[in-house]
ZATORMAR-272889 format. One line per field, with one value per residue (C-alpha): residue number from 1; residue in three letters; x, z, y. Coordinates in steps of 0.2 Angstrom, whole numbers, plus 2048, in hexadecimal, padded with zeros to 3 digits. Last residue first. Layout:
// ZATORMAR-272889
pos: NUM, ... $
code: ALA, ... $
x: X, ... $
z: Z, ... $
y: Y, ... $
This chain:
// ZATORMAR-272889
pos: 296, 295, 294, 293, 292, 291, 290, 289, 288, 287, 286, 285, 284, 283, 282, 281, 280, 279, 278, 277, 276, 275, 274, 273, 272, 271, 270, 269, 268, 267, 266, 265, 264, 263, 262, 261, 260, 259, 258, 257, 256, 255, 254, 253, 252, 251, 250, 249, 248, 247, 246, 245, 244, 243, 242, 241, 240, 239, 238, 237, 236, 235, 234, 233, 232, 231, 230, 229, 228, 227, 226, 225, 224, 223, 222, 221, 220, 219, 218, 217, 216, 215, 214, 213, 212, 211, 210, 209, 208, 207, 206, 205, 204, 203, 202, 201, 200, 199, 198, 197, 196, 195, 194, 193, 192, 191, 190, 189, 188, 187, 186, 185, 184, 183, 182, 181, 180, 179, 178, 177, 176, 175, 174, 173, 172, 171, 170, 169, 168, 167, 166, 165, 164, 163, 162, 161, 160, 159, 158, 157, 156, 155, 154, 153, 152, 151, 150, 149, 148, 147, 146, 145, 144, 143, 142, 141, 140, 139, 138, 137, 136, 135, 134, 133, 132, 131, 130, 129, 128, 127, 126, 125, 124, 123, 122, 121, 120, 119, 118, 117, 116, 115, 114, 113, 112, 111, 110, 109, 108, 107, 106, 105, 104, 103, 102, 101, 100, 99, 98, 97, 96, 95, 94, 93, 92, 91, 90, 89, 88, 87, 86, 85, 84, 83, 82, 81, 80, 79, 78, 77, 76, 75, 74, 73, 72, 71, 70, 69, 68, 67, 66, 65, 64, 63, 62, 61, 60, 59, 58, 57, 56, 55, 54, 53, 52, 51, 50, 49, 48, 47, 46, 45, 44, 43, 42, 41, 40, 39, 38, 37, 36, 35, 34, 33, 32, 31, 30, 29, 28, 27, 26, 25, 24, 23, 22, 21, 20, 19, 18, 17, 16, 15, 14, 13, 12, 11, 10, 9, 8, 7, 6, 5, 4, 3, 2, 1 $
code: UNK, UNK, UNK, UNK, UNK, UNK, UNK, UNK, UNK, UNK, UNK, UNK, UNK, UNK, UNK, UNK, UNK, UNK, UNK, UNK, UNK, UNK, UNK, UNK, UNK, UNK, UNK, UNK, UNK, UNK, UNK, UNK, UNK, UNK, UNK, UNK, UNK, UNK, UNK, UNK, UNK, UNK, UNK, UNK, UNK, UNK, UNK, UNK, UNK, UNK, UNK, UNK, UNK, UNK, UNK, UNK, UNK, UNK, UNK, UNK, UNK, UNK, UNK, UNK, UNK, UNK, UNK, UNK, UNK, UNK, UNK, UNK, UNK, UNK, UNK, UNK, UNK, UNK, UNK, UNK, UNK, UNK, UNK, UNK, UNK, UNK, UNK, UNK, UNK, UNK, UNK, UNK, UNK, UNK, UNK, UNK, UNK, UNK, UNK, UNK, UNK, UNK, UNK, UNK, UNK, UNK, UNK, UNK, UNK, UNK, UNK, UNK, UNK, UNK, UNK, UNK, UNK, UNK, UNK, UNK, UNK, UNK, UNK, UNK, UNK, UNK, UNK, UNK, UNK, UNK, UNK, UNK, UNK, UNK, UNK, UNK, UNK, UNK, UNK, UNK, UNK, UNK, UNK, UNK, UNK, UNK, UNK, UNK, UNK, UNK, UNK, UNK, UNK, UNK, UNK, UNK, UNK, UNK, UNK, UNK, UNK, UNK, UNK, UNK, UNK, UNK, UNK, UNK, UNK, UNK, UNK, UNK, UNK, UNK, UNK, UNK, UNK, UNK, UNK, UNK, UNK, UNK, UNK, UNK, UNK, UNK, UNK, UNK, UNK, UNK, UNK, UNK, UNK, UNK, UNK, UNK, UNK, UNK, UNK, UNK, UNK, UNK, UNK, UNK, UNK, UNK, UNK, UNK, UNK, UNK, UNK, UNK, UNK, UNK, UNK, UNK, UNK, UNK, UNK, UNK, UNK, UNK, UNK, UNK, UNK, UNK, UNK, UNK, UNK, UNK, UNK, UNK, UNK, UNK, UNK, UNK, UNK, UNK, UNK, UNK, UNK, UNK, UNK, UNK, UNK, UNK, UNK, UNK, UNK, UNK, UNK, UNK, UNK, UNK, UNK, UNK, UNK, UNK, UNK, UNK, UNK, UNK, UNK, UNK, UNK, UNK, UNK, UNK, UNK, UNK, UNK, UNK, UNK, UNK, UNK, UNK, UNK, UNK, UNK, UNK, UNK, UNK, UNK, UNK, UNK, UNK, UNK, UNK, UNK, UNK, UNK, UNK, UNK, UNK, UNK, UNK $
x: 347, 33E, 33B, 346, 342, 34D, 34F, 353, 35E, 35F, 35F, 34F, 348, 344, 33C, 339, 33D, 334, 33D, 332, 33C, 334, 337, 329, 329, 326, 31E, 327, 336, 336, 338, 340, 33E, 338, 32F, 320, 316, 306, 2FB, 2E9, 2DE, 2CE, 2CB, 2C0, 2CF, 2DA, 2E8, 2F8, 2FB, 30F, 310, 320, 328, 32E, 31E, 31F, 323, 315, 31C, 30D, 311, 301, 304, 2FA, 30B, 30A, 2FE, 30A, 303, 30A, 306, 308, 309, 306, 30C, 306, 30A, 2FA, 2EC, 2DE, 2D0, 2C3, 2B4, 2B4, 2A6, 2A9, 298, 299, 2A5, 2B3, 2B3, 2BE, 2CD, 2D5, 2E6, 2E9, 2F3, 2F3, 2E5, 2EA, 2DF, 2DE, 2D4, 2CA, 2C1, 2CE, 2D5, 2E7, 2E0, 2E2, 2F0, 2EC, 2F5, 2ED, 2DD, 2D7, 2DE, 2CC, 2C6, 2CC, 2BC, 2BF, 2AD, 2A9, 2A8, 2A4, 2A5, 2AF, 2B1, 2C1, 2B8, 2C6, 2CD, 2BC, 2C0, 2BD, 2BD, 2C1, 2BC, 2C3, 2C1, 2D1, 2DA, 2CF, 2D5, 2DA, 2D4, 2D6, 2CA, 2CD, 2C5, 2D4, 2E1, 2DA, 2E5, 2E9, 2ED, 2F3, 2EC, 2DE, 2DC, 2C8, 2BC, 2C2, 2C7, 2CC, 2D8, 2DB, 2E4, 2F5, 304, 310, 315, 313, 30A, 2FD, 2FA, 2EB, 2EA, 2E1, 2DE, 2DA, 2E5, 2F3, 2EF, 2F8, 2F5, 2FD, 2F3, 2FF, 2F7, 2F7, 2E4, 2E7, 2F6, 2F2, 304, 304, 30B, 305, 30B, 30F, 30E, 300, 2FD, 303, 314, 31B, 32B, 330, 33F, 34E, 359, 359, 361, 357, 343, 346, 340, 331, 32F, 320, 324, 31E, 32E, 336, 325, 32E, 325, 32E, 326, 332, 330, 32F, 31B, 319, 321, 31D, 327, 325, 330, 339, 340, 33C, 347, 33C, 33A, 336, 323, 317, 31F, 327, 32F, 342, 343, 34B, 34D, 358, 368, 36C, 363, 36E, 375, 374, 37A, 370, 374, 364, 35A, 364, 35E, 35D, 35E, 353, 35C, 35A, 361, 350, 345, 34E, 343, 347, 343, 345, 34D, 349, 348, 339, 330, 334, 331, 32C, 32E, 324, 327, 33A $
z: 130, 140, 14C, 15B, 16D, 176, 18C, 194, 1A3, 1B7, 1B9, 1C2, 1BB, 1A8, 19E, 18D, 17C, 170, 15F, 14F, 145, 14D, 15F, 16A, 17A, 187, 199, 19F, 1A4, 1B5, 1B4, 1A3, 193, 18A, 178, 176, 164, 158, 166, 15D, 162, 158, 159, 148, 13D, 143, 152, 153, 164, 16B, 17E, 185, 194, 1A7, 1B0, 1BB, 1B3, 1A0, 191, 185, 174, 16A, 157, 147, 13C, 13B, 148, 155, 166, 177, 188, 19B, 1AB, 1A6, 1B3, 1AE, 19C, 18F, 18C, 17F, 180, 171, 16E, 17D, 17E, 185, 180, 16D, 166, 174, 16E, 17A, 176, 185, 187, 198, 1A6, 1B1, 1A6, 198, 18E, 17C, 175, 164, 15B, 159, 147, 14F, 15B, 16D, 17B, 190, 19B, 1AD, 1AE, 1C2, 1CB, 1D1, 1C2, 1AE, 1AA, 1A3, 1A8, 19F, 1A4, 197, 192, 1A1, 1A2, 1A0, 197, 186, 18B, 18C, 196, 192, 1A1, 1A1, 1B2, 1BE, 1CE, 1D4, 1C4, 1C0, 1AE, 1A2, 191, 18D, 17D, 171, 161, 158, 167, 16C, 17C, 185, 196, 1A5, 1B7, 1BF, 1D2, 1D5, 1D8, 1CE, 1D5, 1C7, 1C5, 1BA, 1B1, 1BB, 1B5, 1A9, 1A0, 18D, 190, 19B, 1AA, 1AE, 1BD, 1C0, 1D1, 1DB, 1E8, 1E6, 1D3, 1D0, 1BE, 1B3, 1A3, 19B, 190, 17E, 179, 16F, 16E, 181, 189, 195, 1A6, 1AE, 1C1, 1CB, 1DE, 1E2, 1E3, 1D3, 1CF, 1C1, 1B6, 1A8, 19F, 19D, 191, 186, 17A, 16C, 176, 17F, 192, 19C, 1AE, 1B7, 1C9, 1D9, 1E2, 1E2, 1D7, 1C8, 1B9, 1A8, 197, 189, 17D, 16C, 168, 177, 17D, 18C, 19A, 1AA, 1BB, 1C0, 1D2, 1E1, 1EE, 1F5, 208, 20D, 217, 20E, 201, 20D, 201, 200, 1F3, 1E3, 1D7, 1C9, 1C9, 1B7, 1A5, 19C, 188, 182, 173, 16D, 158, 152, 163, 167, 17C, 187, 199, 1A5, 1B6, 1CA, 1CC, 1D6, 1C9, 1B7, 1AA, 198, 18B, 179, 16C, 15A, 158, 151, 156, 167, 173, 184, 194, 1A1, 1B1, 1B5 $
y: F33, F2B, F39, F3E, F3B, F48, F46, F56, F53, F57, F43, F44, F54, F4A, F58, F4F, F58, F51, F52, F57, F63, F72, F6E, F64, F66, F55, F59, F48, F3C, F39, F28, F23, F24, F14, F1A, F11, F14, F17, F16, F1B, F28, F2F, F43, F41, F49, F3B, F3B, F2F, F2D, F2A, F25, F28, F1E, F20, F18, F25, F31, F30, F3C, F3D, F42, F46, F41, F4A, F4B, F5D, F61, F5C, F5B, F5C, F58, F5B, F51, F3D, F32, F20, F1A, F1E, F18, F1F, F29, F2F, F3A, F40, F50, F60, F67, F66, F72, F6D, F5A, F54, F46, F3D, F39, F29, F28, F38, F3E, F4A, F53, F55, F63, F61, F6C, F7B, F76, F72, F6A, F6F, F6B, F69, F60, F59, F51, F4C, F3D, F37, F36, F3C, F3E, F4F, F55, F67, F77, F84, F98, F9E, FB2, FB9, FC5, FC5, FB5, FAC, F9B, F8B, F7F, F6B, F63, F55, F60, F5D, F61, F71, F70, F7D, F85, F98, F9D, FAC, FA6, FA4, FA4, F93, F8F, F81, F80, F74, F74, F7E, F7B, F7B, F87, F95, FA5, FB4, FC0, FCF, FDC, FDA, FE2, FD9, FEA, FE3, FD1, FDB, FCC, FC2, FB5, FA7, FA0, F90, F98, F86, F85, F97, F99, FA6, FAC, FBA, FC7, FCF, FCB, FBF, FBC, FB2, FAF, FA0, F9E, F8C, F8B, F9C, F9B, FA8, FB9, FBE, FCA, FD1, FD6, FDE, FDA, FD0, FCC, FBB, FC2, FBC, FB6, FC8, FC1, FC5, FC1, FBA, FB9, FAF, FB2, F9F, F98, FA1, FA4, FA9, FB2, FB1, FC0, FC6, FBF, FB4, FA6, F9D, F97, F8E, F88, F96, F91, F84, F7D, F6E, F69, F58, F56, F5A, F6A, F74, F82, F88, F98, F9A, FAC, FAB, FAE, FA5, FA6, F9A, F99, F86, F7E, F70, F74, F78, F76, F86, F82, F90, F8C, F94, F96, F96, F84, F7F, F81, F80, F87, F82, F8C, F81, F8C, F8E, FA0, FA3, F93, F95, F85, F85, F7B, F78, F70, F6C $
């Protein structure tokens, strides 16, 4: 499991299943789940073990789930009530991040393995545009306000703002992640601040002077993606390898303070908030979704 999503309107939690060839639909009200099955999945080399790979990303959009699948390199749409399914496209590459852009009514998919970026029209999922960076991007945030795509180059250790409209980029700035690269991706909820996940740390950027950190804190080791809860002003960082969550409590100056630990697991990462405040962790190894509740 890669990236989950979680539709406010509905209050489900999308959960692509890779190599079972499912998204399973979670009422996060009650925990019942309604599956997406038949799927597309495909054998892969990947080094030297072999990997069975399927739909690995979702993003909601304004009726519809948006669903990548590395098997057949697809973006597929799906009504976000009955779950049916819709229109269909392809990109050139295996598809990682797939985000929908309100606003200007498209679908971001990258594909990290071409250095690529592809642009898709949310209604008929047809191509608009691509785009070659020089790096692998990895993670996204979006700033649907002043129309800006944020990702990472991840073996380039740099931070990239993109103009959705001209799909032109706007900024490059250093993550300082190091050798490991930055990962996930989340913004503020005022736009200022864009949190950026190192493989064992959260960094806070200052994106409206040059890309600046303002402020960095530790984390477990492991990090993938991120989340942010604007509120209770908390980033959730779920860390695999050292199998724990790290809890940040965020202030209006973008300065980090660990507020808690929560022991997960190994494995356990790319945590999604729902709307009453539970994490859902993505924890692949026991095939499970781990929740981390709030006090009450």
């Amino acid at each position: 499991m890669d990236y989950l999503a979680f539709d406010p309107a509905t209050k489900s939690l999308w959960v692509p299943a890779g190599n079972t060839g499912s998204v399973d639909v979670i009422d996060t009200t009650n925990d019942s789940i309604r599956r997406i099955a038949d799927l597309p999945v495909a054998e892969i080399q990947n080094g030297e073990r072999k990997r069975t790979v399927g739909p690995s990303s979702a993003s909601v959009g304004a009726s519809a789930v948006y669903v990548g699948n590395r098997a057949d390199s697809s973006v597929c749409s799906f009504d976000a009530k009955t779950l049916a399914l819709g229109k269909c496209g392809h990109v050139s590459g295996m598809p990682d991040a797939v985000t929908y852009v309100s606003t200007t009514r498209e679908v971001w998919i990258t594909t990290p393995r071409d250095n690529t970026i592809h642009v898709l029209d949310a209604t008929t999922l047809d191509q608009k545009a691509s785009f070659v960076l020089e790096g692998a991007p990895e993670g996204y945030a979006v700033d649907a306000k002043r129309g800006i795509y944020f990702t990472n180059l991840e073996d380039r250790d740099q931070t990239l703002a993109i103009d959705v409209r001209t799909k032109k980029r706007v900024a490059t700035w250093k993550s300082g992640c190091g050798e490991d690269g930055p990962r996930g991706l989340v913004l503020g909820e005022r736009g200022d601040l864009l949190f950026v996940a190192c493989t064992d740390r959260v960094e806070a950027m200052d994106v409206r002077h040059k890309g600046r950190i303002v402020a960095s804190v530790q984390t477990g080791t492991g990090v993938d993606s991120i989340d942010y809860s604007a509120a209770t002003g908390r980033i959730f960082a779920g860390a695999a390898k050292s199998g724990d969550l790290t809890i940040i409590d965020v202030d209006r100056a973008g300065h980090l303070q660990v507020s808690a630990h929560v022991m997960t697991g190994p494995g356990a990462r790319n945590g999604v908030l729902s709307g009453d405040g539970a994490l859902y962790l993505a924890h692949s190894p026991k095939s499970e979704l781990l929740v981390v509740t709030p006090a009450r």
